[in-house]
Backbone as a ProteinNet text record, in pm:
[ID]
protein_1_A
[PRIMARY]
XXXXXXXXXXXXXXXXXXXXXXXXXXXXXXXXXXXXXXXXXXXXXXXXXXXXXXXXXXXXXXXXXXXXXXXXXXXXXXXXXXXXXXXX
[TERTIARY]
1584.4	1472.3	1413.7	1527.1	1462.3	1347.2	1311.5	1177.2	1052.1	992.8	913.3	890.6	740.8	752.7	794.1	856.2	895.3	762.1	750.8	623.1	694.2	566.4	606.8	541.5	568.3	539.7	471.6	453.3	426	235.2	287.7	154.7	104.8	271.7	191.5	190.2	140.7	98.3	-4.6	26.8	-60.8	-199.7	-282.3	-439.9	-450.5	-519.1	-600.9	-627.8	-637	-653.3	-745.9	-849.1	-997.8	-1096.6	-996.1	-1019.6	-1079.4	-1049.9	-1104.6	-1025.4	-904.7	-819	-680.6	-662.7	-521.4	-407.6	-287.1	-179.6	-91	-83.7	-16.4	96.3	223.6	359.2	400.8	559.5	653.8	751.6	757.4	894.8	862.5	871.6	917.8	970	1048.6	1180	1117.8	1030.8	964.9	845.8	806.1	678.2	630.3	497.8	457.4	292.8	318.5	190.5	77.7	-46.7	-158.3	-258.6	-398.9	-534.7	-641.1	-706.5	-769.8	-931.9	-906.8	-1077.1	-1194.3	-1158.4	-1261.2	-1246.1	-1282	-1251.8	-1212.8	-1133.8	-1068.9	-1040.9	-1028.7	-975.3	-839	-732	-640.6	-610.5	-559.7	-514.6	-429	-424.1	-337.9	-308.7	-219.7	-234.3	-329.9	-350.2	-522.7	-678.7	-666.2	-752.8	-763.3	-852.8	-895.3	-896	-797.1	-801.2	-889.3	-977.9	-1032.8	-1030.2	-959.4	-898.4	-997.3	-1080.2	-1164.6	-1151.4	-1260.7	-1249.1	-1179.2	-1068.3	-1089.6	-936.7	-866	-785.9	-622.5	-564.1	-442.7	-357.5	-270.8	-243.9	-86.6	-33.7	106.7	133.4	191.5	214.4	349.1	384.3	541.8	577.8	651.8	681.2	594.1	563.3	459.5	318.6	296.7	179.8	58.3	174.7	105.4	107.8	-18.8	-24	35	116.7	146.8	99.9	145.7	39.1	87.4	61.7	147.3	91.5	173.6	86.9	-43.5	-101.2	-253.8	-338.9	-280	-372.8	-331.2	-216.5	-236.8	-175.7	-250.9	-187.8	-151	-165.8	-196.3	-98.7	20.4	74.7	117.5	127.8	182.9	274.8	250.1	315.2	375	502.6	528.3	501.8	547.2	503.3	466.5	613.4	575.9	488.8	423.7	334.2	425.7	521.5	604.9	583.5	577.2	555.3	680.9	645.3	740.1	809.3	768.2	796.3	855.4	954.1	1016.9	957	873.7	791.7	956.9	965.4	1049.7	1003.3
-82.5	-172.5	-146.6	-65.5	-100.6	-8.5	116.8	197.8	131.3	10.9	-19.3	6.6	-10.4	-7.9	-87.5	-107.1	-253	-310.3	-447.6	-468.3	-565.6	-534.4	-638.6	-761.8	-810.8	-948.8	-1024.3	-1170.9	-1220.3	-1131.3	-1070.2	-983.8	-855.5	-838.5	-701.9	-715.1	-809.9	-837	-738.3	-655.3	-593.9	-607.2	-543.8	-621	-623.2	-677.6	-721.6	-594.8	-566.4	-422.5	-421.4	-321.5	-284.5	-377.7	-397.3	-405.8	-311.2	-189.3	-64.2	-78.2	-153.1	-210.6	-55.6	-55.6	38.1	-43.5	-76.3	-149.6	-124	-214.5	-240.2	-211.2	-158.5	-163.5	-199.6	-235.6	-322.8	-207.6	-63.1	49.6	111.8	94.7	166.9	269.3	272.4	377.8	493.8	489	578.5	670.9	632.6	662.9	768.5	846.7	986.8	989	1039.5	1020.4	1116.2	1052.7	1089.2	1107.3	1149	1182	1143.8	1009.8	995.1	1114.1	1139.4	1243.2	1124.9	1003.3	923.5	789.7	730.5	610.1	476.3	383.2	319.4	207.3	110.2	-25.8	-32.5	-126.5	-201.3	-307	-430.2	-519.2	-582.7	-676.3	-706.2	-848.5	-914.5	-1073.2	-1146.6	-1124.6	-1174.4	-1153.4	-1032.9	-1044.7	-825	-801.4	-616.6	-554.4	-466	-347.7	-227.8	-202.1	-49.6	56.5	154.7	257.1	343.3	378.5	481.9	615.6	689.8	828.4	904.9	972.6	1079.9	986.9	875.3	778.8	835.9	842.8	845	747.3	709.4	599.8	645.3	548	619.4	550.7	601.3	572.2	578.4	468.5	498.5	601.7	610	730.1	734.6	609.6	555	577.8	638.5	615.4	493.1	387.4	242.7	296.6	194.7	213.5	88.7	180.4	74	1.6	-162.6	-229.9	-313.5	-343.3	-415.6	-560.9	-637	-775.1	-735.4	-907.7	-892.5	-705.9	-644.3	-548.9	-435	-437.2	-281.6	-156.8	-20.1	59.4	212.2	218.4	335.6	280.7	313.2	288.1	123.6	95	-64.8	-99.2	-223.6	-333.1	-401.6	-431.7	-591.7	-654.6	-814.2	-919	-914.7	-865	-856.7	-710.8	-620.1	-566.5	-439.7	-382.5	-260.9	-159.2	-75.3	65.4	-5	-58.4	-68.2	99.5	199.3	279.5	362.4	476.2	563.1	643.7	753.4	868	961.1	1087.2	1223.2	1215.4
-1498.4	-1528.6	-1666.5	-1756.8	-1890.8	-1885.2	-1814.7	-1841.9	-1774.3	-1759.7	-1720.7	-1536.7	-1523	-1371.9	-1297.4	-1179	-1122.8	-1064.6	-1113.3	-1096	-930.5	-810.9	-689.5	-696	-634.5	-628.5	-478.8	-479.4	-341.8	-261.3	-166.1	-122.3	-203	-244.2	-330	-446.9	-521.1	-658.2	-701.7	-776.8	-893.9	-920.1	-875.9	-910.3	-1097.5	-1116	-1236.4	-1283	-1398.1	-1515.6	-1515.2	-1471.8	-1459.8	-1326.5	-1260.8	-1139.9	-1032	-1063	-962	-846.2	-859.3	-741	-697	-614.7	-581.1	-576.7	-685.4	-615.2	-475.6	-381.5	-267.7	-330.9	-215.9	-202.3	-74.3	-63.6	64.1	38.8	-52.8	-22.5	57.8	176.1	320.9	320.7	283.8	294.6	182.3	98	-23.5	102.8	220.3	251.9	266.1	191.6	187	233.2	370.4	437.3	351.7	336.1	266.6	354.3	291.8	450.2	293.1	332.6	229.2	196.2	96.9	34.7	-16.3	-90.7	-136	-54.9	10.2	58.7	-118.4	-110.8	-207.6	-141.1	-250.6	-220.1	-255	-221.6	-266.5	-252.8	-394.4	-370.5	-275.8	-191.3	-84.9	-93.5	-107.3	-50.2	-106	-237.8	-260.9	-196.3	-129.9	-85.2	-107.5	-18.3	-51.5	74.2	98.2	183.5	159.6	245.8	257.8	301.8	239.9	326.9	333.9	456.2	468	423.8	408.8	388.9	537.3	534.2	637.9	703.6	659.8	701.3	702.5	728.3	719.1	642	554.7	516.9	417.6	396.2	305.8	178.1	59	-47.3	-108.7	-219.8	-238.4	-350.6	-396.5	-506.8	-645.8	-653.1	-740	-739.8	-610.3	-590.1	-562.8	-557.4	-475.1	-336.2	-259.9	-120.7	-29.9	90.9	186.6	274.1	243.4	268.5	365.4	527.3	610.4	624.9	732.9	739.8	812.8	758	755	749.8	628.5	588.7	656.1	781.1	792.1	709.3	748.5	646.1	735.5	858.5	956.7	1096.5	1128.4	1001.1	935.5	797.3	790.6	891.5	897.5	1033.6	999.4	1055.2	1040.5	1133.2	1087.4	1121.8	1298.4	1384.7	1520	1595.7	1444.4	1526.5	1532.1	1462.3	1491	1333.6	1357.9	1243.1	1096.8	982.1	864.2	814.5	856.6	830.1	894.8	902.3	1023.2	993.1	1100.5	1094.1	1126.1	1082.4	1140.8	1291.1
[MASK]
++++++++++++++++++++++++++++++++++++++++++++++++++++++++++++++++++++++++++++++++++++++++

């Protein structure tokens, strides 16, 4: 990719630069479970996820957060409601 980051697209579009936004990710297969210290937002679908303080939640190698349908992140979902991610 030429050095740059791969930017996603669709739900997980990139928030706006000085947004105070967290970018969303759809890499599954990257997932590194986190325990949030500050509660934070992230961009989602056009719209803002809030991941509480004290939350469990996972991130890709990048450090974007995973972001499932309609917003989940504990763990992200798909569409019929099943874990996007394989726990060990």
């Amino acid at each position: 990719m030429s050095g740059k980051d791969e930017a996603l697209t669709g739900l997980w579009t990139p928030p706006a630069n000085g947004s105070g936004l967290r970018a969303a990710s759809n890499k599954w297969d990257e997932a590194i479970e986190r325990v949030v210290i500050e509660s934070f937002k992230v961009a989602y679908g056009g719209g803002i996820v809030t991941i509480d303080k004290g939350s469990t939640y996972y991130e890709d190698v990048k450090g974007r957060v995973l972001i499932g349908w309609h917003g989940t992140y504990n763990p992200p979902r798909d569409m019929a409601g099943y874990s996007a991610i394989e726990k060990d």
